[in-house]
N, C-alpha and C positions, 0 to 999 in steps of 0.2 A: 280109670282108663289105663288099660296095660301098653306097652312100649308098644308095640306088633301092630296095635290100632290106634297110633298117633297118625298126625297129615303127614305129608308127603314132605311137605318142610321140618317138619324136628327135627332135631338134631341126630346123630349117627354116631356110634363109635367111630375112633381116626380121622372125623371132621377135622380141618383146619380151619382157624378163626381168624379174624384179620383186624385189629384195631388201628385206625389212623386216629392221631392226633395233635395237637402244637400249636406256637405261640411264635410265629418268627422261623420257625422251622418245622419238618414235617419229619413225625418219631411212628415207626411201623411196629404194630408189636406182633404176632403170629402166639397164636394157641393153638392146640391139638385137645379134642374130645376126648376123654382115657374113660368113663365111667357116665352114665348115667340112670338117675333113679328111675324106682321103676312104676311112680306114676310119672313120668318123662317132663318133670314140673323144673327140675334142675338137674345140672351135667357138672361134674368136676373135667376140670379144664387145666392145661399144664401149659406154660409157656415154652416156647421152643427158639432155637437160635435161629438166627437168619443170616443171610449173605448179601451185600450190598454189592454193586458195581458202580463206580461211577460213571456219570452221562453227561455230564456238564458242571460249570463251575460251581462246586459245593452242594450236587445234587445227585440224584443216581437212582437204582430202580433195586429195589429189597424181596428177598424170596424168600421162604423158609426153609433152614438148611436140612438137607435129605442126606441120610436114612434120620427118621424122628424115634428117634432111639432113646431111653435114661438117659445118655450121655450128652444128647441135644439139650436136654431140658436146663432150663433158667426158673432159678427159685421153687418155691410149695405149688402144689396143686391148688386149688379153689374153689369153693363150690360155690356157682353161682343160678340164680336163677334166669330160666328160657322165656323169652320174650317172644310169643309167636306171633306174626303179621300176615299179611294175604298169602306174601308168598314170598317171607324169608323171614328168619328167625335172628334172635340176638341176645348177645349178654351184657348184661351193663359191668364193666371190670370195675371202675372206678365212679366218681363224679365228674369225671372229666372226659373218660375212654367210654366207647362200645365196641363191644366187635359182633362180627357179620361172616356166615360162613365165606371165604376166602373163592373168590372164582377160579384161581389157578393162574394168573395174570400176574407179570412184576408190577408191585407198588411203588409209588414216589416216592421218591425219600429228598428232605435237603437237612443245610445245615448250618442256616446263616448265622446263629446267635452263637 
């Protein structure tokens, strides 16, 4: 399967990914798509910074900070394997994180712990 005849959901070069996760508190992580193979089975993936505002007592709404530029970026690239569903796709970061293409929406964020 070549890239060009993947579904409609695979993933995209400059996709942004969007992990939520937490324990006590809610930790937003944002990724940007940089590369992917070209049987579209996995993407190298770069995390990127974000901006929070606060909204409420030790809470707030998280975005990913624009332009996604080298200079955005937090830590190595990744490569991780595409998770594809009826109709949205995912990567598992960790054991604990997925991420999910990012609607364009600010995420929760808090920060009780």
């Amino acid at each position: 399967m070549n890239v060009t005849t993947l579904p409609a959901i695979a993933p995209k070069i400059n996709d942004i990914l969007v992990s939520s996760w937490g324990y006590d508190q809610t930790n937003v992580d944002f990724y940007k798509v940089v590369n992917i193979t070209s049987s579209g089975k996995s993407v190298t993936i770069q995390r990127i910074n974000s901006s929070v505002v606060e909204t409420g007592f030790m809470s707030g709404k998280s975005m990913p900070a624009v332009p996604h530029t080298f200079s955005k970026y937090k830590g190595e690239p990744m490569i991780k394997r595409v998770n594809l569903n009826k109709d949205v796709y995912s990567v598992k970061i960790n054991s604990f994180a997925t991420a999910y293409k990012w609607d364009g929406n600010p995420e929760c964020v808090s920060w009780y712990a």
